[in-house]
C-alpha angles and dihedrals in degrees: 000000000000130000080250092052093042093053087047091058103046100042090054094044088048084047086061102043087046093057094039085058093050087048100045093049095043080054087044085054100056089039091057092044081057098042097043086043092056107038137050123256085249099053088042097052087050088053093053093043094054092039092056084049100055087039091055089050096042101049086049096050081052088081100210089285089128090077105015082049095058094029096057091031076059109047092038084059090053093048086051083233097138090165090070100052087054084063093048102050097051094039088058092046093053097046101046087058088050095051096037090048087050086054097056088055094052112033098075090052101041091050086044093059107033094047110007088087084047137052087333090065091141095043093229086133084040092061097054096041085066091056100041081050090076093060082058093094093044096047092055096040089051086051089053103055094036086057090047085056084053094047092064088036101272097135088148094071079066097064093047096064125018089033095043125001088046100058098031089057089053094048097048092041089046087043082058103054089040085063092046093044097228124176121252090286090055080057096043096045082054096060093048095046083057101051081042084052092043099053092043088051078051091049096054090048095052092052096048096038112032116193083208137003110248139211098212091212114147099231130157121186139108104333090050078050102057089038086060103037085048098046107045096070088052089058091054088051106049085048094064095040075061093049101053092058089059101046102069078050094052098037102042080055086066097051113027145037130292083241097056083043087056091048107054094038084066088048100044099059081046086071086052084081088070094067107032091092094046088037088056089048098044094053084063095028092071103061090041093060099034084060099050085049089061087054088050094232103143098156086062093054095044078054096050089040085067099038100049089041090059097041092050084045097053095044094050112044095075095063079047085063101052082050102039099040095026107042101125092043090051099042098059092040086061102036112005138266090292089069102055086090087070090061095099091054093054095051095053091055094048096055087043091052096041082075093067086063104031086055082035118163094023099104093043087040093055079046097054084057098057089237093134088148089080108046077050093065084037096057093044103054087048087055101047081046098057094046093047089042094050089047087052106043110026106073091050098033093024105199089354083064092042087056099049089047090052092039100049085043102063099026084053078054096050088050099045084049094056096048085058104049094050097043093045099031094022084227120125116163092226097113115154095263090047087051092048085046089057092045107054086041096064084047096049083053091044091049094049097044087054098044081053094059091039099049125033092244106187084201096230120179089261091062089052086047097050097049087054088052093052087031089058096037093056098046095051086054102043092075088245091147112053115218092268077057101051090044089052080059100047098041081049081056102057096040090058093047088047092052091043088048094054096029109053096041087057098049093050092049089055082046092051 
């Protein structure tokens, strides 16, 4: 596969998953309008007590098999050693139905003595969390297999059902017990007879379309060994990344008031948006380049590192600008008046998470490796950084502190990835053009922030608008995208006209 190819590939499968999130969370939306309508704040805060709960348990008892599983499907494809996937496949199978059976086990007793003698006194989170512990198998099973289509390049299988089938059952099923006015196990019971639903669904689908036909020979040797030695660091790491979101919330709880703690946490999910493009990339970028590692082709991933870091870049900063020039004005669109205290908050995150596109593919390139150690380290000293900086700034700067903290942490990440990177893969995405691209970016944002102290801009959606049209047309003219660039483009754009062409007319044709 070429570095065209493999751009194609990953720009149309992030297309995808970026329309299956918008489309997940625009589903999570509604499902939350029906489930805060129906029950009371107390019954919902039990329910999102005992569903954080059951999703700590149950990303842990993942194992980290949702990103070892596509990285060494993919290597071993590149290495054409097909014996070896079979062993994956049913290794991580096996496995994931281990760990999520142990975490049913364990989950009831381990809430119930870390927090029954707490704020769960009378044990009401305690009882859902025994029934929600039963959707912990499916849901991991369903990760699993989900992560062995990704690993042949099937990220749409991804969208299906965790973007789509998933959250549609549970409306429908919670519409249900609405109608029939149960009480919060009827609603509980409707979001386990969906996951339930949604991995039989799953099931079916593996059965009739195989990504890969499969000896189903129970077999443990090297290659188990490597997906286990590989993923458990990942798990580690993706544990801490977690934990650092909830830190500033925690900690900002010990020193300050329940009202900054409300604030920040509606300015905090509004940074998400800068990682939902590279997020949706990387979720395809990762078996592209393992493959290619197993090809041993490691002048065609630097290539695609640069590209792809460019491309993510480009495509995000624009969304870094609403949130970095217009903080006040978005943020009382979104929440209210009350809420524009919280802009400078908002501005220090989204300088801090910027990084995680400027630095872009270093973190899913070092995975691609199989160097998981790293990240590992990587994950660790964030994470010490964040706590000593909180410590140090919140109780002086309150939520500002909390931001910088936040901010210094994964941008300190970002940096160490990229060093290493460079030093151990000798790829680093900071071509000229990539440099030109940085710079005429961080003048675009001086010149706005000054036009905005000179001139009374009300920043009204056509401003914004304005500044995308200009943003887009420069860049277009400042030779940012060299002519290989501009043909991948070309090339993405034929082959989406040529899927909307095929796919629409027969769908309205089923549908005739």
């Amino acid at each position: 596969m070429s570095v065209s190819d493999s751009v194609n590939k990953i720009v149309i499968g992030s297309g995808v998953i970026f329309a299956g999130t918008l489309i997940g969370r625009l589903l999570d939306t509604i499902l939350r309008g029906v489930l805060t309508s129906y029950l009371s704040p107390a019954d919902f805060g039990i329910y999102s007590l005992a569903l954080t709960v059951i999703s700590i348990t149950g990303a842990v008892a993942t194992l980290g098999l949702s990103d070892g599983v596509p990285r060494y499907i993919a290597y071993f494809r590149g290495r054409n050693e097909e014996h070896k996937i079979h062993e994956i496949i049913v290794s991580a199978i096996i496995m994931g139905l281990i760990a999520s059976l142990f975490a049913m086990l364990i989950s009831p007793l381990l809430f119930e003595r870390l927090a029954g003698e707490g704020f769960d006194i009378q044990s009401k989170i305690l009882s859902v969390v025994r029934i929600m512990i039963f959707a912990i198998p499916f849901t991991i099973l369903l990760n699993v297999t989900i992560a062995i289509y990704r690993g042949f390049d099937l990220t749409n299988v991804n969208m299906y059902f965790y973007n789509i089938i998933r959250p549609v059952s549970f409306l429908g099923f919670a519409s249900a017990a609405v109608f029939f006015n149960v009480p919060l196990k009827g609603i509980v019971f409707a979001d386990l007879l969906s996951m339930v639903f949604t991995f039989g669904i799953m099931s079916v689908y593996f059965i009739i379309r195989p990504p890969f036909k499969t000896e189903w020979k129970l077999k443990f040797s090297e290659p188990t060994r490597k997906l286990i030695r590989y993923s458990f660091p990942l798990l580690i790491t993706a544990t801490l990344l977690n934990l650092m979101t909830w830190t500033d919330t925690i900690m900002l709880g010990y020193f300050k008031s329940p009202e900054v703690v409300g604030v920040y946490n509606a300015v905090y999910p509004l940074v998400g948006f800068l990682t939902i493009i590279i997020n949706s990339m990387g979720f395809v970028y990762v078996p592209v380049a393992s493959k290619l590692w197993g090809e041993n082709r490691n002048e065609s991933i630097s290539s695609l590192y640069q590209i792809m870091t460019k491309w993510c870049f480009m495509l995000t900063f624009p969304v870094f600008v609403l949130m970095f020039v217009y903080p006040e004005f978005l943020l009382t669109k979104l929440y209210g008046a009350e809420y524009s205290g919280g802009a400078p908050v908002l501005r220090i995150l989204a300088l801090g998470f910027i990084a995680n596109s400027y630095f872009g593919f270093n973190y899913h390139t070092i995975m691609a490796s199989g160097n998981s150690d790293f990240l590992m380290k990587c994950s660790v000293a964030s994470a010490g950084i964040n706590v000593i900086l909180n410590f140090m700034l919140i109780p002086e700067y309150s939520m500002a502190g909390a931001a910088v903290a936040s901010s210094i942490s994964y941008t300190a990440i970002e940096v160490l990835m990229t060093l290493r990177t460079w030093k151990k893969e000798n790829m680093h995405p900071f071509t000229s053009m990539y440099r030109k691209l940085t710079f005429i970016c961080a003048f675009i944002v001086a010149s706005m922030l000054a036009t905005r102290e000179a001139i009374p801009l009300s920043g009204e959606a056509w401003e914004y608008a304005a500044f995308v049209l200009v943003y887009f047309f420069v860049i277009q003219y400042a030779n940012i995208l060299d002519k290989s660039e501009v043909s991948m483009i070309g090339e993405i754009q034929k082959d989406i006209r040529y899927n909307l062409g095929v796919r629409i007319p027969n769908i309205l044709k089923i549908r005739a």
